[in-house]
N, C-alpha and C positions, 0 to 999 in steps of 0.2 A: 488545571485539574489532571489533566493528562499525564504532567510530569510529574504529582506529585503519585499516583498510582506507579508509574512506572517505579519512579525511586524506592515504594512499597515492594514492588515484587522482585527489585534488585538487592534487598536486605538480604533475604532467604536465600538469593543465589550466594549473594556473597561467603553467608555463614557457610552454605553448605561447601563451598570451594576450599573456603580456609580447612573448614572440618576433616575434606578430604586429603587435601597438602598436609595436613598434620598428620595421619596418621598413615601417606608415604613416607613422610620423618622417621615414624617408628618403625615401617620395615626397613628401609636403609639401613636405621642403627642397628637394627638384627641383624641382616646381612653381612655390614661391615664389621659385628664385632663377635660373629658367631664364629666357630670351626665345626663341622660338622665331623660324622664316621658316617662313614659309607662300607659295606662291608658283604661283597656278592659270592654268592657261593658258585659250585662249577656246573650243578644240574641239582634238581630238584628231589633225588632222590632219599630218603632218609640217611643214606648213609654221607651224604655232601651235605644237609644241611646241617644232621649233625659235626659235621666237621668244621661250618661255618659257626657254627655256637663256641667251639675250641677257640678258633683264631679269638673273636670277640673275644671271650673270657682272657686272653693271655694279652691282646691289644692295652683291655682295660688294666689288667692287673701292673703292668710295667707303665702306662701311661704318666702317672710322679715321676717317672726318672726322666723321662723325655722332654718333659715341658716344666721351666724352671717355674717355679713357687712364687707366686707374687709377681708374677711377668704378666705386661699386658696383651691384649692380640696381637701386634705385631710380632713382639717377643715371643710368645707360643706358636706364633705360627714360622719363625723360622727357627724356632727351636724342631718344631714335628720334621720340616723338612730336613735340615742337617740330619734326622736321626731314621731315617727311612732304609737307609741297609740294617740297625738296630733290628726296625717295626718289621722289616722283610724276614730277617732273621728269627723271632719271636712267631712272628707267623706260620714258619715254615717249621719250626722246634713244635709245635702246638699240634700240626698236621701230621709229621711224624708219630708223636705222641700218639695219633687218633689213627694209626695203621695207614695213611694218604699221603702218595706219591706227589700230587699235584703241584705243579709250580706257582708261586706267589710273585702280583705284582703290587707294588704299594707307590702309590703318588700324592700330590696335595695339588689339588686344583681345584678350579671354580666348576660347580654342579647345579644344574638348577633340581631344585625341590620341590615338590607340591606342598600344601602347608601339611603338618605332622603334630600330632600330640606327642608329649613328653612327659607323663606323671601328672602332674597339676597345670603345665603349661604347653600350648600350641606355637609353635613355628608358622611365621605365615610363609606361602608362597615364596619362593624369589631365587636368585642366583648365589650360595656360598661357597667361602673356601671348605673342602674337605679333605680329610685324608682318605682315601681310596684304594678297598686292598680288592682287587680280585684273585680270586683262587680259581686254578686253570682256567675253562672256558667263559669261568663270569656270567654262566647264561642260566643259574639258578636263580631262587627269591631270595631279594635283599634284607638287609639289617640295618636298621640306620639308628644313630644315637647320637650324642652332640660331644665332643672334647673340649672345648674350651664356648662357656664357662662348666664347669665337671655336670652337666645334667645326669649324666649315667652312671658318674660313679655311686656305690649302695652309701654313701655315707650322705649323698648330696639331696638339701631339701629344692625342689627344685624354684619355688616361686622367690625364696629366699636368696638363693644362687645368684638369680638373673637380679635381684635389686640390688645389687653388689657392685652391679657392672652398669644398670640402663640406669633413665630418668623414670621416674613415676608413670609417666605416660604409655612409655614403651611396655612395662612389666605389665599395665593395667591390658596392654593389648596383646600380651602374650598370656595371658591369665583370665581373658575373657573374651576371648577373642567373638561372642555370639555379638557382643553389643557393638561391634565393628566390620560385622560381616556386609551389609552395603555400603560402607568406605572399603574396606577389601576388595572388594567386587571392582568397586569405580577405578582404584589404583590399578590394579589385574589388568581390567580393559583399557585403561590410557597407557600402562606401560606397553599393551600388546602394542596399541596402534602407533607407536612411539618408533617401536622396533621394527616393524612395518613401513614405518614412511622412510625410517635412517635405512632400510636397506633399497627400498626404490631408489632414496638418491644415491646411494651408491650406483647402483645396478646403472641409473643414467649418467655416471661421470665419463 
């Protein structure tokens, strides 16, 4: 009797473990297959974030020439990097435009994010590649939008987008992301403690 109880209440673990492992699936695949813009202005004043609206606008607008057509993430993402004196330059043509001295630094690296809306669809949490322009001291409010797959450009629908690129699963949890917000939670907290214990053992090697 005992075991067959027990075995009852190991169902529900189970489902809910699988439930969870699937839908760290789905942020992986976002992660691995997002590029992010990251885009920091120099100070918060009107006149720097307008300046940061310039960059963006000019980031987006040359973005087709940077990242080939039909390339997958890999492909786009070392397309953005080969062309980052390009983005530097486009950046810095943008700031002039807008009467600002300021120096431009642009990179592609991995950033973590907090989850973010996008139009019709949320980013959840996690660590992505982005490209990265700060404008001088970087210590204004951010801008963030996605480059590959084109979430920000105005021609892009966004739920459409992302089913281009994910599995059913994925797009259903970036489009709805409330119906996933306790697996969210539960991934959130085993990655923390994950990252946590990998730095203990380091710390004791």
């Amino acid at each position: 009797m005992k075991k067959a109880i027990w075995m009852l209440l190991m169902i529900p673990l189970a489902w809910g473990a699988a439930e969870i492992a699937e839908t760290g699936r789905c942020v992986r695949n976002l992660e691995e297959g997002v590029i992010r813009l990251h885009v920091r202005a120099d100070s918060d004043s009107t006149a720097d974030q307008t300046a940061k609206l310039a960059v963006r606008d000019a980031v987006l607008a040359h973005a087709e020439a940077w990242m080939p057509e039909g390339g997958d993430y890999a492909a786009q993402l070392s397309a953005l990097k080969a062309a980052l004196p390009e983005i530097r330059a486009a950046a810095e043509d943008a700031l002039r435009g807008a009467g600002v001295s300021d120096a431009v630094a642009a990179d592609v690296h991995a950033e973590h994010f907090p989850a973010r809306q996008y139009g019709e669809v949320t980013l959840p949490e996690g660590d992505y590649q982005a490209l990265c322009i700060e404008i001088g001291e970087g210590s204004g409010q951010n801008w963030w939008c996605v480059m590959y797959p084109g979430l920000c450009l105005p021609a892009a629908e966004e739920r459409d987008t992302l089913a281009a690129h994910f599995d059913g699963e994925t797009v259903t949890l970036a489009a709805q992301p409330e119906k996933y917000e306790i697996r969210l939670k539960c991934v959130e907290l085993w990655r923390a403690l994950t990252k946590r214990l990998f730095r203990n053992d380091v710390t004791d090697l």
